[in-house]
C-alpha positions in Angstrom: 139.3 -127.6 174.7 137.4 -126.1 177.4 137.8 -122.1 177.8 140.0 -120.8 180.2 139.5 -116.9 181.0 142.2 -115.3 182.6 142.9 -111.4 182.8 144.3 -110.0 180.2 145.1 -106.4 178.4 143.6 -106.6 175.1 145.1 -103.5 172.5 143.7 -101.9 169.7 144.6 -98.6 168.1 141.4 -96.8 169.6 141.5 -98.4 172.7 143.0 -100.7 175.4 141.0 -102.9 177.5 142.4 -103.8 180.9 141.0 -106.0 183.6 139.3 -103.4 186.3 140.5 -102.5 189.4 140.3 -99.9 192.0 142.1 -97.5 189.8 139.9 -97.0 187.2 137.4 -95.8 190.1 138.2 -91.6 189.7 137.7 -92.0 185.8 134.9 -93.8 185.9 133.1 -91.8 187.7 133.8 -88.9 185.5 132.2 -90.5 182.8 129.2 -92.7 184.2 127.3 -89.9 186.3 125.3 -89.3 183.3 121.9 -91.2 184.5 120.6 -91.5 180.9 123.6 -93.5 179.6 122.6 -95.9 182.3 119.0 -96.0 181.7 119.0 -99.6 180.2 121.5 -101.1 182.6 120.6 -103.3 185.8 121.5 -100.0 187.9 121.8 -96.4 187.8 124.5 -94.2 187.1 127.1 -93.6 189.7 126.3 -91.3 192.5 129.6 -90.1 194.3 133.4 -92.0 194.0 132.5 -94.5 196.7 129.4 -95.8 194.7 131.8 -96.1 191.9 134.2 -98.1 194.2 131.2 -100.5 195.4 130.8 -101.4 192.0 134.4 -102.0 191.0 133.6 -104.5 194.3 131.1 -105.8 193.3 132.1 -106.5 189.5 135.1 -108.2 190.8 133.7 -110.2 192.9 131.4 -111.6 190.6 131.8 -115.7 190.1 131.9 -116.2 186.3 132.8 -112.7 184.9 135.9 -110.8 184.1 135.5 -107.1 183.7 137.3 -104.7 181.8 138.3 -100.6 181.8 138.3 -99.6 179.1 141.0 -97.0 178.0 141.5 -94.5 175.4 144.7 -95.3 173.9 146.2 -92.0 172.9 145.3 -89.7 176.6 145.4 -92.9 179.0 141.8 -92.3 180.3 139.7 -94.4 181.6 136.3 -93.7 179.1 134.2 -96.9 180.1 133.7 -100.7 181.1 133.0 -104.0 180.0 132.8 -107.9 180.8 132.8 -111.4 179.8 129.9 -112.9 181.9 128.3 -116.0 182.2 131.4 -118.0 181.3 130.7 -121.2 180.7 133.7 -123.2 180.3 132.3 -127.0 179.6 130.2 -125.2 176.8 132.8 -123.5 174.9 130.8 -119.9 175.5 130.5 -116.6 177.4 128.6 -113.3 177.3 129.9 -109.8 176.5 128.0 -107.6 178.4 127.8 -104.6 181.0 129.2 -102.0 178.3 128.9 -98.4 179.2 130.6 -95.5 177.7 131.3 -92.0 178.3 129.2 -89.6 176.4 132.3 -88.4 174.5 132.8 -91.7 172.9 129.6 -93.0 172.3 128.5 -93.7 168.8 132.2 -93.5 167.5 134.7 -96.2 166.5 135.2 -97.1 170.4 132.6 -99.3 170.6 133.0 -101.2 167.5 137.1 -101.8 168.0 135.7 -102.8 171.9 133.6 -105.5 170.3 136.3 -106.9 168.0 138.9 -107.1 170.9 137.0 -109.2 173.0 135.1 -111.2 170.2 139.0 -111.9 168.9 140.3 -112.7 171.8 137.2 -115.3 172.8 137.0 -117.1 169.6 140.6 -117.1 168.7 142.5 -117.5 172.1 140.1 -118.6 174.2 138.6 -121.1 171.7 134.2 -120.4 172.1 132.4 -121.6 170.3 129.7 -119.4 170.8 129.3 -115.4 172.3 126.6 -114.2 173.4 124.6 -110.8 174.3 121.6 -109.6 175.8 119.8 -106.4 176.3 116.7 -105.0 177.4 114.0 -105.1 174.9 113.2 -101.1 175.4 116.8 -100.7 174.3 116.7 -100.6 170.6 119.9 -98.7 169.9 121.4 -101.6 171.3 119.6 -104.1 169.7 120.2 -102.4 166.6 123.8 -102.5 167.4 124.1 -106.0 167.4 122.9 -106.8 164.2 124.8 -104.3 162.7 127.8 -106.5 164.0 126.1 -109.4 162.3 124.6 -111.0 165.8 121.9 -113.1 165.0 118.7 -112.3 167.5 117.7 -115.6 168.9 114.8 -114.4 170.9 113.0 -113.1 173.9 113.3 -114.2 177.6 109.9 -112.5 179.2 110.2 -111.1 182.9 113.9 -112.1 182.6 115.5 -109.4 185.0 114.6 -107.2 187.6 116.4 -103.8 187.2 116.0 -100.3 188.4 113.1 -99.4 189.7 111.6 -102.7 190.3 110.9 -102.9 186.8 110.9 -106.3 185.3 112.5 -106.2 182.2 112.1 -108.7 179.0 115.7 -109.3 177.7 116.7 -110.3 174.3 119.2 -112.6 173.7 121.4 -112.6 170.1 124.8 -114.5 169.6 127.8 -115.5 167.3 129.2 -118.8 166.8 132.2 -120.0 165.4 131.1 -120.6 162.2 130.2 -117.2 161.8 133.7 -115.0 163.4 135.5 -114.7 160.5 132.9 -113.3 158.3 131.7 -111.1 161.5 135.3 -110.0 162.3 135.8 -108.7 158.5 132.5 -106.9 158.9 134.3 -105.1 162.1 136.9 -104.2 160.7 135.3 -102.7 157.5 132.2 -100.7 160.0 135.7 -99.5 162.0 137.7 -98.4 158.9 134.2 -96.2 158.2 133.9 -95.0 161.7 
């Protein structure tokens, strides 16, 4: 059955993830002016609220994604973004990608309960077969991430992206299939429990 992505509000107990609109714009550009937290991302940080509004544009816009605020569950605010990209519905597959967090919430349970939300919702509901990820090879936090999830790292695409700066980037590429999700999603569960 092929995968049909529709928007959807996906809850957890951290977080909520919503599909992004222009009213996450004021909250996310109180957390992603931080240029640093961006360094690894196809663009810099946001610059004023109309930048952050292009984006929102931009991201919505995009043929093949569906992006996501993401929302602390207990004060209502806005604290981030996601996506499914690349969604491929005659493969069975899609990318998670494009996640930014506010420094507040970075290296907490946030990101972890993020990952299980939308790898639950793609496998279970949606019916993939395979997720994937990619990241810049100078981004080993992330990298290290995602095998901390149990992604498997499938390799290296040279002078795969150009990104800020005009500099070309290497990505690498790591992914979870089917077979794997329900080993994966107990891992999740246990590295959020710790968290």
């Amino acid at each position: 059955m092929p995968v049909r992505v529709a928007p959807v509000v996906l809850l957890g107990k951290e977080v909520r993830l919503e599909p992004l609109g222009p009213v996450h714009a004021q909250g996310l550009y109180n957390r992603g002016r931080v240029a640093t937290d961006w360094t690894h991302l196809p663009r810099s940080c946001f610059v004023d609220l109309a930048d952050t509004r292009h984006w929102i544009d931009e991201a919505l816009g995009m043929e093949g994604q569906l992006p996501f605020a993401i929302i602390e569950t207990v004060k209502g605010r806005v604290i981030g973004s996601t996506r499914y990209l690349n969604i491929r519905p005659e493969h069975r597959s899609l990318e998670i990608g494009w996640t930014w967090l506010g420094q507040n919430w970075q290296c907490t349970a946030v990101n972890t309960e993020t990952k299980l939300l939308l790898l639950s919702h793609a496998f279970e509901q949606l019916g993939c077969v395979r997720v994937e990820f990619k990241t810049d090879s100078r981004n080993e936090r992330s990298q290290q991430a995602l095998q901390r999830i149990g992604a498997t790292k499938e390799g290296v695409l040279r002078n795969h992206m150009v990104v800020q700066d005009d500099f070309v980037r290497d990505s690498v590429y790591f992914s979870i299939i089917s077979d794997e999700w329900l080993d994966i999603k107990e891992r999740l569960k246990r590295l959020g429990d710790r968290s």
